[in-house]
C-alpha distance (Angstrom), angle and dihedral (degrees) to the residues before:
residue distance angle dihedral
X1 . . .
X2 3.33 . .
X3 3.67 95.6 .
X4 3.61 95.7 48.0
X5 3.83 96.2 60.1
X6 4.20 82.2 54.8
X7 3.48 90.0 56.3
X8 4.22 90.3 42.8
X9 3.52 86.0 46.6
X10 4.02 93.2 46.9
X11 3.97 92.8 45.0
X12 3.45 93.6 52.1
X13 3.75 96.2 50.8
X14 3.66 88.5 56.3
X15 3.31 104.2 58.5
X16 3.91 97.3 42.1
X17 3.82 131.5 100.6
X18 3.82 126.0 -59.5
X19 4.10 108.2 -64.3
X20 4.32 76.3 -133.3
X21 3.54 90.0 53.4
X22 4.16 103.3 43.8
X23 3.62 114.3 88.3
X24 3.73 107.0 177.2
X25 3.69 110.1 102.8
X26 3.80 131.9 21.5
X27 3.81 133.5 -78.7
X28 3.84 81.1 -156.8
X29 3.70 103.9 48.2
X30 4.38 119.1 118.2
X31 3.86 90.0 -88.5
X32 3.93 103.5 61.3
X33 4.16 89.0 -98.9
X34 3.95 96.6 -44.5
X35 3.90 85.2 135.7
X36 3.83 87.1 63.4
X37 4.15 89.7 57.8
X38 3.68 93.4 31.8
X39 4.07 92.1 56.6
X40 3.75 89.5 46.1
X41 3.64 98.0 52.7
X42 3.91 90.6 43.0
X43 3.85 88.8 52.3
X44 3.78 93.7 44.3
X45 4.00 80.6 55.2
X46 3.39 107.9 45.8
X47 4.29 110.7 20.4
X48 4.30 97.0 18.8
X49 3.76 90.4 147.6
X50 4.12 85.4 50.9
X51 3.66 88.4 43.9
X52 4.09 93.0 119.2
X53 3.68 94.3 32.6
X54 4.23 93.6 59.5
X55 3.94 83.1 38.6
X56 3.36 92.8 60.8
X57 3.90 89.2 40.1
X58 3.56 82.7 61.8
X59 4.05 105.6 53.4
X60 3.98 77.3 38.9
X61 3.65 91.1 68.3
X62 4.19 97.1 27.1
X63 3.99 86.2 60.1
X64 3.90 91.0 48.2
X65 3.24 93.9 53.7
X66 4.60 99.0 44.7
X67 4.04 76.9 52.8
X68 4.04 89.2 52.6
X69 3.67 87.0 -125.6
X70 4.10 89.0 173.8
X71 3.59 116.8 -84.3
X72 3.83 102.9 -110.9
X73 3.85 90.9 40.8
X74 3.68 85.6 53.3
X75 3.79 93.4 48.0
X76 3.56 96.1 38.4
X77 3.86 97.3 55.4
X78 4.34 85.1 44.0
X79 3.58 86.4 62.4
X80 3.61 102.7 51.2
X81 3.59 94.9 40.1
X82 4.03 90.7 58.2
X83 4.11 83.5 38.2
X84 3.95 80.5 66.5
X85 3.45 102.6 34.4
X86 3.89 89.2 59.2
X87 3.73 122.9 105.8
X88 3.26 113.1 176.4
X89 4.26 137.0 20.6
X90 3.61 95.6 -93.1
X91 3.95 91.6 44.6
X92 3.81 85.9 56.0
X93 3.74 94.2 49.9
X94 3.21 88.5 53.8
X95 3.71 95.3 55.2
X96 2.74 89.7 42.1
X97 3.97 93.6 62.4
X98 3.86 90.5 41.2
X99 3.75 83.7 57.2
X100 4.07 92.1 50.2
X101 4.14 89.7 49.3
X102 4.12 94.7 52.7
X103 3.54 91.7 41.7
X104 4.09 98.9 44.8
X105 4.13 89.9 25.8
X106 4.04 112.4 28.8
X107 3.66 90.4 74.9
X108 4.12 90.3 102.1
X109 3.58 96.3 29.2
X110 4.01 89.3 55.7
X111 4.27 88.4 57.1
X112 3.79 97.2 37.0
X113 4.37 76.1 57.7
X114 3.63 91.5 49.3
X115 3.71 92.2 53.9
């Protein structure tokens, strides 16, 4: 089973948008960017007909915080953009969760921005 959710995982990552133009996750997270292709595949799963909307939730909330727009602000407004974007329950969980990572997780991505 195991190996099938790989290859699901795999598939799905190939057939999504442009690495250049995805910008939910980090290129500068533990796992060499994996967080970039892991968001995208979750959001293909779980809010695919929101797919642009949460993408653009996420550049949203990457160019707030290269202009050092103040963390929480930055978060804040992030999580009621994908609050809007969301169309369906499991599309809001999974804002929802996205909203949870920035705020418990963005704290070294926000000053690596600033730099």
């Amino acid at each position: 089973m195991q190996n099938v959710n790989v290859f699901l995982i795999m598939a799905l990552a190939s057939v999504s948008i442009a690495a250049d133009t995805w910008y939910c996750g980090s290129k500068n997270d533990r796992l060499g960017g994996a967080s970039l292709a892991f968001a995208e595949v979750v959001v293909d799963t779980n809010c695919n007909s929101q797919k642009e909307s949460v993408n653009l939730c996420c550049k949203a909330h990457d160019n707030c915080y290269n202009s050092q727009g103040g963390k929480k602000t930055c978060d804040e407004n992030f999580c009621s953009c994908l609050e809007q974007a969301a169309n369906s329950e499991i599309c809001k969980d999974t804002g929802s969760a996205m909203c949870l990572a920035v705020k418990l997780f963005g704290e070294n991505a926000y000053k690596k921005a600033g730099q």
